[in-house]
FIKOL-879734 format. One line per 10 residues: number of its first residue (from 1); their letters; for each residue x, y, z of N, C-alpha, C, O. Coordinates in steps of 0.05 Angstrom, whole numbers, plus 5000, padded with zeros to 4 digits. Last residue first. Example, Ala and Ser with C-alpha at 12.3 -4.5 7.8 and 13.67 -1.06 7.14 Angstrom:
<recs>
2) SA) 5257 4955 5142 5273 4979 5143 5258 5001 5157 5268 5023 5161; 5264 4886 5156 5246 4910 5156 5264 4934 5156 5285 4934 5169
</recs>
This chain:
<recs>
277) XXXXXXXXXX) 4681 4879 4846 4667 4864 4828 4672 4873 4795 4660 4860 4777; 4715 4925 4886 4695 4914 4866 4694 4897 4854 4717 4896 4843; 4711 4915 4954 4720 4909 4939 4707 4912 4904 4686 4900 4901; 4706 4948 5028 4687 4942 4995 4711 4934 4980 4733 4944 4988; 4703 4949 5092 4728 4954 5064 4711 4939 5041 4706 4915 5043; 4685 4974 5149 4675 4962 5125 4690 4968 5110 4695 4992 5108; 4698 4976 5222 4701 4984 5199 4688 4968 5175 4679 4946 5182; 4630 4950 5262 4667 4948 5249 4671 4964 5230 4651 4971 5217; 4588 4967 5269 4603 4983 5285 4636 4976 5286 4656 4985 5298; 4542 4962 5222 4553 4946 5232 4574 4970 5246 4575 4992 5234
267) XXXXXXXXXX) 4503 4993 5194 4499 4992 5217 4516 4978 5230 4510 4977 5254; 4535 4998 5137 4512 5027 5149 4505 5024 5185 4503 5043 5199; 4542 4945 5122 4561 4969 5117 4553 4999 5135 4568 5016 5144; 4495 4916 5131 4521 4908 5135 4536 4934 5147 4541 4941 5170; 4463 4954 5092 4461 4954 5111 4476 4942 5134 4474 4952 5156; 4489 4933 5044 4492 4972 5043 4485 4957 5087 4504 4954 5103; 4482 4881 5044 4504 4900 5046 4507 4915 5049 4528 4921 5059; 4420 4891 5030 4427 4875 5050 4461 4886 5054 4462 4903 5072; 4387 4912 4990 4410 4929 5006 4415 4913 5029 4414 4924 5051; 4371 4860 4950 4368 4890 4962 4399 4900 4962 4420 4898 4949
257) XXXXXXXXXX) 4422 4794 4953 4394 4809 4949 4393 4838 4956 4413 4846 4968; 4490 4795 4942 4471 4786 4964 4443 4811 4953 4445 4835 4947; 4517 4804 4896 4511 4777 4897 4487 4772 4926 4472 4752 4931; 4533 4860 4898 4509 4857 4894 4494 4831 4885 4472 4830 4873; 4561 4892 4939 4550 4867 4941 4528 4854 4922 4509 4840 4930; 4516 4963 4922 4537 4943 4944 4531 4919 4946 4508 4912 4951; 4504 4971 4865 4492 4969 4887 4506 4950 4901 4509 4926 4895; 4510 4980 4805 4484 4967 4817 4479 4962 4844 4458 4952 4852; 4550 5008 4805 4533 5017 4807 4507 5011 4809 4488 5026 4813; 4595 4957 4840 4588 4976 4827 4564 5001 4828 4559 5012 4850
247) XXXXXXXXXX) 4582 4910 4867 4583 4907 4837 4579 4943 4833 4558 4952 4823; 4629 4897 4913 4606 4919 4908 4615 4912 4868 4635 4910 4854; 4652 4850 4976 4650 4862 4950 4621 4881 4939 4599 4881 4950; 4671 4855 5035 4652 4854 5025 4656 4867 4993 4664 4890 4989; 4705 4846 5111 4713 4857 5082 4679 4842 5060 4667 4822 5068; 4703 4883 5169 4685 4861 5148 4695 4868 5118 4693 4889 5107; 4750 4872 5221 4747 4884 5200 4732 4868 5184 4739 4845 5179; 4765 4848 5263 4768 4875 5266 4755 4888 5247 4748 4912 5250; 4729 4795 5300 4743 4805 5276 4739 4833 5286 4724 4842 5303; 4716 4760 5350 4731 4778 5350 4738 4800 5324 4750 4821 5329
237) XXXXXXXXXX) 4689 4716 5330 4720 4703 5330 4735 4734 5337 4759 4737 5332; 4642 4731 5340 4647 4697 5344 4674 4702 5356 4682 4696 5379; 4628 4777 5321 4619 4776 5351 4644 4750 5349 4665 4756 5359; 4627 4761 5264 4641 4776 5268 4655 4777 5307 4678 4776 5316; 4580 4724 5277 4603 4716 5268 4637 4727 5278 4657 4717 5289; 4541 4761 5278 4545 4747 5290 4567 4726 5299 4570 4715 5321; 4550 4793 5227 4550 4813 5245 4552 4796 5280 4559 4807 5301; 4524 4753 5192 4558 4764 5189 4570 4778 5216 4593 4774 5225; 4484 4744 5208 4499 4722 5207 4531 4732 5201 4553 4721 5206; 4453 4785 5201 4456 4778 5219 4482 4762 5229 4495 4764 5250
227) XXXXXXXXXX) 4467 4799 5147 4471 4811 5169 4475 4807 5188 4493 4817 5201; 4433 4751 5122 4465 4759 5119 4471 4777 5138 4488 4766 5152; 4385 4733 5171 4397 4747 5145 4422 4743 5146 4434 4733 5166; 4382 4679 5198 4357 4691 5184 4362 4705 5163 4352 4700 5140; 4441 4631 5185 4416 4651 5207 4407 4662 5184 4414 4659 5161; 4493 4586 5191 4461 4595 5189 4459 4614 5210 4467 4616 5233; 4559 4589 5162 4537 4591 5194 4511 4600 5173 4509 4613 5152; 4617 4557 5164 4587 4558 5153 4575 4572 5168 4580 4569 5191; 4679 4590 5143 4660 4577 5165 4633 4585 5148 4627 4602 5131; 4750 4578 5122 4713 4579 5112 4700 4575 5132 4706 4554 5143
217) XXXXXXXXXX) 4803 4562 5126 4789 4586 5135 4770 4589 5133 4764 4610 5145; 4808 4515 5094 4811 4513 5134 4801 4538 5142 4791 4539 5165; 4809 4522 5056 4789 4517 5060 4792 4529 5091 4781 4547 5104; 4854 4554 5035 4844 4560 5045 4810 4557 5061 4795 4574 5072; 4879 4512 4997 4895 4512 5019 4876 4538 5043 4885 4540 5066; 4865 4488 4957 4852 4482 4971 4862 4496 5005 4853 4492 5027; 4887 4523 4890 4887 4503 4907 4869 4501 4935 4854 4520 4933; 4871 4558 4855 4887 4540 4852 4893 4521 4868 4906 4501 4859; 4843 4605 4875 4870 4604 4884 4889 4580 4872 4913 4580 4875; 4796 4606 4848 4818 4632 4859 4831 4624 4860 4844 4630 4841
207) XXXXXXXXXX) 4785 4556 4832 4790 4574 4813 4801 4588 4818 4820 4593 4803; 4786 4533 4886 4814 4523 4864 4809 4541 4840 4828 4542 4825; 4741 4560 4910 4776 4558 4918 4797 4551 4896 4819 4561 4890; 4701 4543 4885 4712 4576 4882 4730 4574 4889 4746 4587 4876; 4694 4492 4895 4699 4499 4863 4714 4528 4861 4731 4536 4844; 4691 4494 4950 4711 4479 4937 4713 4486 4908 4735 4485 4898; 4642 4526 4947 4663 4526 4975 4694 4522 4955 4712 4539 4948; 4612 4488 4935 4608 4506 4917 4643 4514 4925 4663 4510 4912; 4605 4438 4970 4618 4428 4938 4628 4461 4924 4645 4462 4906; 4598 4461 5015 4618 4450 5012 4630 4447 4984 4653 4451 4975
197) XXXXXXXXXX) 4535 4467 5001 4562 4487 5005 4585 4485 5002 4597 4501 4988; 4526 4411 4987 4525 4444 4971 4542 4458 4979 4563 4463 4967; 4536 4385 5032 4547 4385 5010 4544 4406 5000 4561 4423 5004; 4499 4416 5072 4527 4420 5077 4541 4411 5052 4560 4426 5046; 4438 4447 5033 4465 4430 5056 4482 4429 5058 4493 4444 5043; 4426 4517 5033 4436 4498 5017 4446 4474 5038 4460 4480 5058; 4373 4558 5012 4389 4544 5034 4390 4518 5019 4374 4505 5005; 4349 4595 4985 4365 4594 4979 4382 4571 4990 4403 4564 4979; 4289 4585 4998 4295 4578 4974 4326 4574 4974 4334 4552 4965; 4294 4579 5071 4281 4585 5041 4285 4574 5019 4283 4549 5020
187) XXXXXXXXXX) 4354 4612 5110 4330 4586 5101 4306 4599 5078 4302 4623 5071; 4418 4613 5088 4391 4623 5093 4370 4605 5095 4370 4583 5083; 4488 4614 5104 4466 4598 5099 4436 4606 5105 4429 4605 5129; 4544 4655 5088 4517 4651 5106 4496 4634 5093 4487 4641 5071; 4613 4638 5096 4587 4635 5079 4560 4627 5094 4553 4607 5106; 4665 4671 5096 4641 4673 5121 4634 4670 5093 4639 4684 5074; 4737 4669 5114 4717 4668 5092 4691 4650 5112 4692 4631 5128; 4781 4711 5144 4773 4683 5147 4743 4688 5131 4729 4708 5135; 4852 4723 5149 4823 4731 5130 4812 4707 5136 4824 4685 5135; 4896 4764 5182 4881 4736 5188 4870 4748 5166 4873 4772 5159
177) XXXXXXXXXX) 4939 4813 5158 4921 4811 5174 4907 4772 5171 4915 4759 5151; 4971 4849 5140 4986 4828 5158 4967 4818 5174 4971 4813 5197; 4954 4884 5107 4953 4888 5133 4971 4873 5147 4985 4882 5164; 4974 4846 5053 4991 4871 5059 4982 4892 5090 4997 4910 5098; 4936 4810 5056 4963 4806 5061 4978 4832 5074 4989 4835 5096; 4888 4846 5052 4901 4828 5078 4926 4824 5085 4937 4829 5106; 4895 4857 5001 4903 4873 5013 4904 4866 5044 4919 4879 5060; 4901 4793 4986 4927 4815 4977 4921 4844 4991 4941 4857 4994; 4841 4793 4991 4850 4762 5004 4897 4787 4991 4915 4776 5004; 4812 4823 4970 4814 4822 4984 4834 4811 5006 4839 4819 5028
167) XXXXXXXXXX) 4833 4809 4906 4842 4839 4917 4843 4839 4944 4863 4849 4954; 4805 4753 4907 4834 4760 4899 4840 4787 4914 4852 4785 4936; 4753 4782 4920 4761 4754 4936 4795 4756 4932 4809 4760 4951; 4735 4799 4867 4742 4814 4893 4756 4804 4915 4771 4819 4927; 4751 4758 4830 4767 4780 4831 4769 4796 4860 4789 4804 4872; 4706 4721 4853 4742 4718 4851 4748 4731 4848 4763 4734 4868; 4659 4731 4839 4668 4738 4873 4695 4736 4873 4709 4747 4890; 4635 4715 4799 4635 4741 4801 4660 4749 4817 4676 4767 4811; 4622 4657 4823 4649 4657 4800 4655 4694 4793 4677 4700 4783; 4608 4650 4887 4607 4650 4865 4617 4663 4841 4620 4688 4844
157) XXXXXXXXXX) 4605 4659 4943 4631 4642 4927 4621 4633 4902 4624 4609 4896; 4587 4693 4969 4567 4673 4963 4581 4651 4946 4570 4631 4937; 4629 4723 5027 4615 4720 4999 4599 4694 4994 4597 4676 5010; 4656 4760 5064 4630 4756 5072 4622 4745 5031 4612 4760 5014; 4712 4758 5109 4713 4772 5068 4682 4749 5073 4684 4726 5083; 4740 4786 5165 4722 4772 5146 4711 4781 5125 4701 4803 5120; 4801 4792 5195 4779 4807 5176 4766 4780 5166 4777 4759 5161; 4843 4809 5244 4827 4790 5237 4799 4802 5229 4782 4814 5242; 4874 4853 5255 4890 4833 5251 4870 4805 5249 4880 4783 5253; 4883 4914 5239 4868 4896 5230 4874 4864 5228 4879 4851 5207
147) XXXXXXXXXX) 4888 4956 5277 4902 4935 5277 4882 4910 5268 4870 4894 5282; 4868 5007 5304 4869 5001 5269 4887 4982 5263 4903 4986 5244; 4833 5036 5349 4861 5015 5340 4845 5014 5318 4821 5017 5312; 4808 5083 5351 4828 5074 5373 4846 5055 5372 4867 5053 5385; 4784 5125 5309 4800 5105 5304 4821 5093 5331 4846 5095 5330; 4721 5144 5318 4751 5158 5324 4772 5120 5326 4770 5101 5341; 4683 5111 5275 4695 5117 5297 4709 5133 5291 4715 5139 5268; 4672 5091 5219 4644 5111 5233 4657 5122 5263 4644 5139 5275; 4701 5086 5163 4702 5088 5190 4681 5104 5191 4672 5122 5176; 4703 5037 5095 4687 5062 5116 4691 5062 5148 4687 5040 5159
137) XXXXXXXXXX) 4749 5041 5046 4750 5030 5078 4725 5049 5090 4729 5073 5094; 4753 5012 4989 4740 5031 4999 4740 5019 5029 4733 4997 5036; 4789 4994 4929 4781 4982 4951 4777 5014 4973 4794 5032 4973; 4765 5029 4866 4797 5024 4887 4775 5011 4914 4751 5017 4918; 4734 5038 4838 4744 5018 4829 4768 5010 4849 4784 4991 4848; 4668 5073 4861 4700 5063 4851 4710 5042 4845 4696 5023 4847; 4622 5079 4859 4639 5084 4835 4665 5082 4831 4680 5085 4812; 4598 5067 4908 4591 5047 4882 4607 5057 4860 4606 5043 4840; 4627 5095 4938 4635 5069 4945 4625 5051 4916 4635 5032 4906; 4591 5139 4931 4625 5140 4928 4631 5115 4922 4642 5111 4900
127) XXXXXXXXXX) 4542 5131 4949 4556 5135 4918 4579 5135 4911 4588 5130 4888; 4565 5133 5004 4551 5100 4988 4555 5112 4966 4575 5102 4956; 4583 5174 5021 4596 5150 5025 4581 5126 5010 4589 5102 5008; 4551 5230 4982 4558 5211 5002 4578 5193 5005 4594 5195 4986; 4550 5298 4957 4562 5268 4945 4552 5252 4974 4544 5269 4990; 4544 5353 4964 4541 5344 4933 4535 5308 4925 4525 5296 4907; 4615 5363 4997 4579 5368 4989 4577 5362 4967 4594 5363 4950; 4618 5301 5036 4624 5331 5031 4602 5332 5011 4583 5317 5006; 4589 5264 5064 4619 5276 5081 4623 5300 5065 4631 5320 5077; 4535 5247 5092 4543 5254 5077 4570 5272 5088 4573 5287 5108
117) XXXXXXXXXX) 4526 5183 5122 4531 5206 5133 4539 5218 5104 4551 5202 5089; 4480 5136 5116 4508 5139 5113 4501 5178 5110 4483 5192 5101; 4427 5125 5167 4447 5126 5131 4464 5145 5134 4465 5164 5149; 4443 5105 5229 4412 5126 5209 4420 5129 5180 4409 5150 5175; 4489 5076 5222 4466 5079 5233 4434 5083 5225 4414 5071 5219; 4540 5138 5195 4522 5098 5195 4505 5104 5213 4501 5127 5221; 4574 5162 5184 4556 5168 5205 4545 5142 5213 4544 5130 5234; 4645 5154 5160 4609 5162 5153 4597 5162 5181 4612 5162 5200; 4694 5178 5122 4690 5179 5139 4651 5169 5137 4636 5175 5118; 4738 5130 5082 4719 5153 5086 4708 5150 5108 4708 5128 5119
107) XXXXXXXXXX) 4795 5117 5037 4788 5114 5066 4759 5134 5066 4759 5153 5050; 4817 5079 4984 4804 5111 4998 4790 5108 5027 4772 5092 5030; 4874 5050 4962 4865 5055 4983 4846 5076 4986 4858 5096 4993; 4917 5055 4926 4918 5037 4934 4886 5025 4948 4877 5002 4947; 4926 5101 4867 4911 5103 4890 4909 5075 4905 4891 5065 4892; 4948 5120 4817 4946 5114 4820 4943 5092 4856 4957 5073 4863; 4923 5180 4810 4951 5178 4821 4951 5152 4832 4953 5153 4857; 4892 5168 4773 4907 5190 4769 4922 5177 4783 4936 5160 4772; 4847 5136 4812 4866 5133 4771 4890 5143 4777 4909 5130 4786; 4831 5173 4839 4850 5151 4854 4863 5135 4827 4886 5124 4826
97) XXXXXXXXXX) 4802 5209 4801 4821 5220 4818 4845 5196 4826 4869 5197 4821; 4766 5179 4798 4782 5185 4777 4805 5201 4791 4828 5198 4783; 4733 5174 4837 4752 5144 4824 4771 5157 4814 4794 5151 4819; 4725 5217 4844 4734 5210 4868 4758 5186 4859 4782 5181 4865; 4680 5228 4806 4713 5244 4804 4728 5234 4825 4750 5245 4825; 4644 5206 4810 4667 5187 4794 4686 5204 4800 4710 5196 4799; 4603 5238 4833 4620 5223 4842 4631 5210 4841 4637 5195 4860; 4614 5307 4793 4598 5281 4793 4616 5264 4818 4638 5273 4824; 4649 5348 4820 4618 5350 4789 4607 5324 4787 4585 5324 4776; 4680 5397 4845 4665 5376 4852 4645 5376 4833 4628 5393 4828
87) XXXXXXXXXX) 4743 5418 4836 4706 5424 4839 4698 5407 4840 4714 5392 4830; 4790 5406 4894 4780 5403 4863 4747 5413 4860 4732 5414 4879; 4853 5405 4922 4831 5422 4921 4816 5419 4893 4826 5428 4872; 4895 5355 4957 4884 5365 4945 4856 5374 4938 4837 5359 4943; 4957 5364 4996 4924 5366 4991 4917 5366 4973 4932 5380 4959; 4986 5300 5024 4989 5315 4992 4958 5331 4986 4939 5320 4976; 5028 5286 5069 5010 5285 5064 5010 5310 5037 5026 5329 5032; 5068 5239 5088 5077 5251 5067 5054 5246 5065 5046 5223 5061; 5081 5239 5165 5072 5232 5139 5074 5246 5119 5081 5269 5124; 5107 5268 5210 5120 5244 5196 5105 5229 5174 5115 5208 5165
77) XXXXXXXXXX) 5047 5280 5230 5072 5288 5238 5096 5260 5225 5096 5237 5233; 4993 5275 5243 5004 5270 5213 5029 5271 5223 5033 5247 5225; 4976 5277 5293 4975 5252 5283 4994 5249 5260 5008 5229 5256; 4973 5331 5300 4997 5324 5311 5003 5298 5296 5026 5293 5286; 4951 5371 5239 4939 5349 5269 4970 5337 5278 4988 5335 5261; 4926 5412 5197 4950 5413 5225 4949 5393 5248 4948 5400 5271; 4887 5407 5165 4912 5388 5164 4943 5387 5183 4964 5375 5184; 4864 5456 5166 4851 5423 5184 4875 5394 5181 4877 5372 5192; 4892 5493 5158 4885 5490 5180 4879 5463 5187 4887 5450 5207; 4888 5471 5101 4916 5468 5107 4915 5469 5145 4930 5454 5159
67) XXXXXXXXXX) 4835 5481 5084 4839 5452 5084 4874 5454 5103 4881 5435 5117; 4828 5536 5094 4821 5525 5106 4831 5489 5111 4833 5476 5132; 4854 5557 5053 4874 5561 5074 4862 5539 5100 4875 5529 5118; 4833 5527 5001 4860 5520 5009 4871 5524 5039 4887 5510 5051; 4787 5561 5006 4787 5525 5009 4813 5528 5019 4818 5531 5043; 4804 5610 4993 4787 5608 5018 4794 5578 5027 4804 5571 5048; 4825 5591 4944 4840 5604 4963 4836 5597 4990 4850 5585 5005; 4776 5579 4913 4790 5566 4924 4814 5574 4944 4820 5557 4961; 4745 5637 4923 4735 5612 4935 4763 5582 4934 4766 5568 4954; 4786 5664 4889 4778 5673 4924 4775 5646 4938 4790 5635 4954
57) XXXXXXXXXX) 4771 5640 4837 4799 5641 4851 4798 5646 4875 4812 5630 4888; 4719 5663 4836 4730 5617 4835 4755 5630 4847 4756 5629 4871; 4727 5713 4837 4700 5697 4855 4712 5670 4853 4713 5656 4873; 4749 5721 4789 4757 5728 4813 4746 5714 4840 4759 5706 4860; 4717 5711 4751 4740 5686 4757 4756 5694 4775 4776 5681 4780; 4679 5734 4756 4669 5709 4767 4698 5694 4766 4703 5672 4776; 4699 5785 4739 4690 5781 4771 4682 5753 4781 4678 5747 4804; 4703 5779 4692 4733 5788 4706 4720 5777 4739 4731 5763 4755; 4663 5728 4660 4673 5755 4666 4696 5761 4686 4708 5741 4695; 4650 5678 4646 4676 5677 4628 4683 5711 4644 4706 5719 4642
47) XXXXXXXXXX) 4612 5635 4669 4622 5659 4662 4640 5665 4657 4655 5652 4671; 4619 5571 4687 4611 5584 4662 4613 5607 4652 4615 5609 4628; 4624 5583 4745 4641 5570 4724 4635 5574 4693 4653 5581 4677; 4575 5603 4760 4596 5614 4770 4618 5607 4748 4629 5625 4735; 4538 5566 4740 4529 5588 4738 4564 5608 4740 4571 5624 4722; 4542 5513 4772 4559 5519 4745 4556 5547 4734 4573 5553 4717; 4576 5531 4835 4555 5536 4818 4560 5531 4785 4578 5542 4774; 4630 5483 4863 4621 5507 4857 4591 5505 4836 4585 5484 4824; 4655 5453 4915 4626 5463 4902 4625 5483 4891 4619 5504 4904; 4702 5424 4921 4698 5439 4930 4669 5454 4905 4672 5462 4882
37) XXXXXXXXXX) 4730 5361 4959 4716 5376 4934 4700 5394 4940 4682 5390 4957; 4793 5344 4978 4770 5370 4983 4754 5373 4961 4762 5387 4942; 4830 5302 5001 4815 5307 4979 4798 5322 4993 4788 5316 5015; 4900 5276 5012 4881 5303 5029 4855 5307 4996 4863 5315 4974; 4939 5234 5003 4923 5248 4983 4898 5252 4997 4878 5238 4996; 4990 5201 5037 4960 5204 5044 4951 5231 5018 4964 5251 5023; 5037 5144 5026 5032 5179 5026 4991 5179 5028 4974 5162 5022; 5067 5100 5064 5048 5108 5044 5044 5131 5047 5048 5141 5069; 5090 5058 5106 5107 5085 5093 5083 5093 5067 5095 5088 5046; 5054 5028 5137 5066 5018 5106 5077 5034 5084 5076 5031 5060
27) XXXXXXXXXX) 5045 5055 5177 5056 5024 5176 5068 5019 5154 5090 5008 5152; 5029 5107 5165 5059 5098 5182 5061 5072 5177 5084 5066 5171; 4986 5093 5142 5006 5105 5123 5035 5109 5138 5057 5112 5127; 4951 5075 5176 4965 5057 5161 4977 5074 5150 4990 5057 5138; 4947 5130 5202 4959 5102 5218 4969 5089 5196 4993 5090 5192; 4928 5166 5174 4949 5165 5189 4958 5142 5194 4981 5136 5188; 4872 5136 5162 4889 5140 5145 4926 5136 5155 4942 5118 5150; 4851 5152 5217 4865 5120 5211 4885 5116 5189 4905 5102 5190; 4860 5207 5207 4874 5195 5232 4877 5151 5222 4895 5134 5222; 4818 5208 5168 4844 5218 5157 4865 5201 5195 4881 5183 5194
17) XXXXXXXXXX) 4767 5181 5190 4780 5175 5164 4813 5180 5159 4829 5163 5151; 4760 5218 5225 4764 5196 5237 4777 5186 5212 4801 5181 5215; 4758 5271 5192 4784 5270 5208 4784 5234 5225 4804 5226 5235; 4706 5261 5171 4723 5251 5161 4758 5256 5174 4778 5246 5164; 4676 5259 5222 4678 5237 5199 4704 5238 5193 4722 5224 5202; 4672 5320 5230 4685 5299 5245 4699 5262 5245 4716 5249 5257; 4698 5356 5173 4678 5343 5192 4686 5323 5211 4706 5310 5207; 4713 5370 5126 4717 5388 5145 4706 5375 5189 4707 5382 5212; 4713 5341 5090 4698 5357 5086 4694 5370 5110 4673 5382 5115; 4754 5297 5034 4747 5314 5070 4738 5333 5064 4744 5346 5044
7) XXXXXXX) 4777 5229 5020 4768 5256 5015 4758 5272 5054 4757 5265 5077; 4837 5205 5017 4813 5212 5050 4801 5241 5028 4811 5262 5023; 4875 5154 4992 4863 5183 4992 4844 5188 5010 4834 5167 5020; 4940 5126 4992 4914 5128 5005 4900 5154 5002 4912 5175 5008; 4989 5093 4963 4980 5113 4969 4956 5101 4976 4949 5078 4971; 5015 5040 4979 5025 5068 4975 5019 5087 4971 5036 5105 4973; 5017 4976 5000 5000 5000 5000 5018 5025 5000 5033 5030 5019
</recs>
């Protein structure tokens, strides 16, 4: 991991964001990319007169001295942090941004709970999360440990799920962290017996990986929802961290039904790291 971006919006969020940020960017000498997007009217931008491009220049100014205030935290002290000030026009610019410089990591801050907290203006933490293509960490705490030393990657191990499953299963590595693979069993239509599982379990392993060597990490568990069953789990073995894939713009996870993930992600009180699909 070498770089990390924290968009920020001045808020309490997202300084929980930029402080964990902090953290792993001491562990793994990484630079932090400070993101401000900054709102302007297109009304404002479109004028071409002496006074409106005086007016954008002020206003970012204004941004700049403010974002450099909030970047005075003792925490950073020995990091190679990098601000940056942009207009804000859709919420791809976030991905596109983590393109650019090519980006390991975006950390964000959210509220969860009641829905995801909007961190700056214009945008949230869930649109964000459906447009990127870089693995997405949500904090809802003041970060007291960020020692991810046992994560669960929550999938239906089906043939979609290897890429994320791959990304997940390498940015573990690079925590230095446990990964232990959680398949929830539903009752209904979907519920499967122990062969089933087992058999599916075993097909997705040797496609990812080629070999078998991570069965030993797979646990079954039944219950009512995925939520539950993840969020129960989680309780089981201690984990620090739920890792979860996102198809995108169709909507977090989007091998598990609804917003069953979004809600994972929105009420659960572990961090949440998305993968895409």
């Amino acid at each position: 991991m070498k770089k990390i971006i924290v968009p920020i919006d001045f808020s309490e969020y997202s300084e929980y964001a930029l402080e964990t940020a902090a953290i792993l960017a001491k562990n793994n000498d990484a630079e932090i990319l400070a993101l401000h997007m900054l709102e302007l009217s297109d009304a404002v931008l479109s004028r071409s007169d002496k006074n409106a491009q005086m007016e954008t220049v002020f206003l970012f100014e204004l941004a700049k001295k403010k974002f450099s205030e909030f970047l005075d935290k003792p925490y950073l002290e020995g990091v190679k942090i990098t601000p940056i000030v942009k207009h804000y026009k859709v919420f791809s610019e976030v991905n596109d941004v983590a393109k650019e410089h090519s980006v390991d990591l975006i950390i964000m801050g959210s509220q969860g709970t009641s829905g995801f907290k909007e961190y700056f203006v214009g945008s949230n933490t869930e649109k964000v999360v459906r447009y990127s293509d870089t693995p997405v960490l949500v904090i809802k705490h003041n970060p007291i440990l960020t020692e991810f030393d046992t994560v669960i990657f929550a999938s239906d191990f089906s043939e979609e799920a290897v890429v994320a499953y791959r990304d997940a299963k390498k940015m573990c590595a690079g925590l230095k962290a446990d990964m232990h693979l959680i398949y929830i069993n539903l009752p209904g239509e979907k519920f499967r017996n122990t062969a089933e599982m087992e058999g599916k379990v075993v097909s997705f392993l040797k496609q990812a990986d080629g070999d078998l060597e991570g069965l030993s990490k797979v646990s079954y568990v039944s219950d009512y929802t995925v939520e539950q069953g993840i969020s129960n789990f989680a309780n089981l073995i201690g984990a620090d961290l739920i890792a979860m894939a996102t198809h995108g713009r169709k909507g977090l996870a989007h091998f598990f039904e609804g917003s069953i993930s979004e809600d994972v992600a929105n009420h659960s009180t572990l961090p949440v790291m998305t993968f895409k699909i």
